[in-house]
C-alpha positions in Angstrom: 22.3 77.6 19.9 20.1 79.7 17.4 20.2 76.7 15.4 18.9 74.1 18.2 16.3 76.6 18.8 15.1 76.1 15.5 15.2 72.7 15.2 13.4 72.0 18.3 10.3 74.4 17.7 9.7 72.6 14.2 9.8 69.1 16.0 7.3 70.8 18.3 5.1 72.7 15.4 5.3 68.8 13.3 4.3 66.8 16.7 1.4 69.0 17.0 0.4 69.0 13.3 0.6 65.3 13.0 -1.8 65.1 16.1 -4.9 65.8 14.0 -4.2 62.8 11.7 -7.0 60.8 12.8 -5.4 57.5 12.0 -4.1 55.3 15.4 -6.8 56.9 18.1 -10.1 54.1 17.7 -9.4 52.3 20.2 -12.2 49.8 20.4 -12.0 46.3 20.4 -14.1 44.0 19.1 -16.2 41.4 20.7 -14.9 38.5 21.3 -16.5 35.5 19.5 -14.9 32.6 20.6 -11.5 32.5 22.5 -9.4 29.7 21.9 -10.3 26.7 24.9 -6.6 27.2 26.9 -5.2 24.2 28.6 -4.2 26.1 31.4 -4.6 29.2 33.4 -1.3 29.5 33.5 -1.0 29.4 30.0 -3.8 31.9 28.8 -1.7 34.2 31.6 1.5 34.0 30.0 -0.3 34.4 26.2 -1.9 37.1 28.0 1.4 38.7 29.4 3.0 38.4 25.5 0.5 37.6 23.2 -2.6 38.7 23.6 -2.7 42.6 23.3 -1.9 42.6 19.3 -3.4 38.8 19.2 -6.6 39.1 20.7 -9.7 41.7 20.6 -8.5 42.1 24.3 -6.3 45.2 23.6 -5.0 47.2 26.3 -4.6 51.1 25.2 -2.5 53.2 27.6 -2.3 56.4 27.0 0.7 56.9 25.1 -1.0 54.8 22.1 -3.3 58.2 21.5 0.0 60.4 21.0 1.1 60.3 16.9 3.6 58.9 15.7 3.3 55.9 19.1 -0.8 55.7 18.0 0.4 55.3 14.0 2.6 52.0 15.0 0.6 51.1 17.3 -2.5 50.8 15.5 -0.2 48.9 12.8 1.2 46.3 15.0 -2.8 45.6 16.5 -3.9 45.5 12.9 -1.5 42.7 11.5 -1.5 40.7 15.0 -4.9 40.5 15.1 -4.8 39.3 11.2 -2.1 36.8 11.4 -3.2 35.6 14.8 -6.4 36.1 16.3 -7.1 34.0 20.2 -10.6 35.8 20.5 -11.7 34.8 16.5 -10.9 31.4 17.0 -13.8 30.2 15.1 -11.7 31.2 12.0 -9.1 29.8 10.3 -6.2 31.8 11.2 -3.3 33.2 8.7 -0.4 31.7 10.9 -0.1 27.4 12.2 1.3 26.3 15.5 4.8 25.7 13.6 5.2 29.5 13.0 4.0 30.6 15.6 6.3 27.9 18.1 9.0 29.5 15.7 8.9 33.0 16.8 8.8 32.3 19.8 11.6 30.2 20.4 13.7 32.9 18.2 12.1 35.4 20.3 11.0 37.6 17.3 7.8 37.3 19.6 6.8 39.9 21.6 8.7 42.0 19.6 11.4 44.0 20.7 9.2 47.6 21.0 6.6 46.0 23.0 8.8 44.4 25.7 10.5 47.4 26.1 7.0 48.9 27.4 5.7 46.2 28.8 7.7 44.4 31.1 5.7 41.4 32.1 6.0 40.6 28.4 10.0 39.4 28.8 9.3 35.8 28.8 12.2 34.1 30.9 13.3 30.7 29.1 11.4 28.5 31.1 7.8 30.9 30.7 8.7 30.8 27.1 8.9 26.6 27.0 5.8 26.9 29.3 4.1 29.3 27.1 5.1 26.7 23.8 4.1 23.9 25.5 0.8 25.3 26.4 0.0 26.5 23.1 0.7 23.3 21.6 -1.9 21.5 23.8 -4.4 24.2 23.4 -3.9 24.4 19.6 -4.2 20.3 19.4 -7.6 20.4 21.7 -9.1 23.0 19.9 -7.7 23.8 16.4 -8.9 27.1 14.6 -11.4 27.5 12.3 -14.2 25.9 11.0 
């Protein structure tokens, strides 16, 4: 029991030490330039729903995304979304095409796992996710990134 003891105040001393890491708690977004033109309502909802808080400058930050270690990944996942995949840069040219990112979501590697867990209009049922491709598709086709 001693032992437990133990172990739990030095998870509480580390959880409060790692709290003055500054890294994880800026939590502004940037303006957005120029949102991709969506085919559909419907479709910016559902990109919205799965997409759209590590793909857009449209970030939602609970509050659990100022704690460390949460803030740390966090921070991460916003950082490479929003550089692979950016729907409120559209006037760049973007790191991903339609073909990857049709492929991740058909193998539902997107939203990841961590995110739908916390989020639960991001799980996509089969027929939002075919809605959600087909959308893109048209969307991406009307108005391609980039210059």
């Amino acid at each position: 029991m001693r032992l437990f003891f133990r172990l739990f105040l030095l998870l509480v001393v580390v959880g409060l030490v790692i709290q003055v890491v500054p890294y994880g708690r800026d939590h502004e977004n940037p303006k957005t330039v120029q949102e991709i033109k969506w085919n559909t309502p419907a479709t910016r909802t559902l990109a919205s729903n799965g997409c759209m808080d590590c793909h857009s400058n449209l970030t939602t930050w609970p509050w659990y995304t100022s704690i460390a270690p949460v803030s740390w990944l966090t921070s991460r996942d916003v950082e490479e979304g929003r550089a692979k995949l950016n729907f409120s840069e559209w006037q760049q040219a973007q790191e991903v095409d339609l073909q990857e990112v049709i492929d991740v979501i058909r193998e539902k590697e997107m939203p990841p796992l961590q995110y739908r867990a916390m989020h639960s209009e991001a799980r996509l049922t089969a027929t939002e996710r075919q809605q959600l491709e087909a959308g893109l598709v048209a969307s991406w086709k009307a108005d391609p990134p980039g210059p």
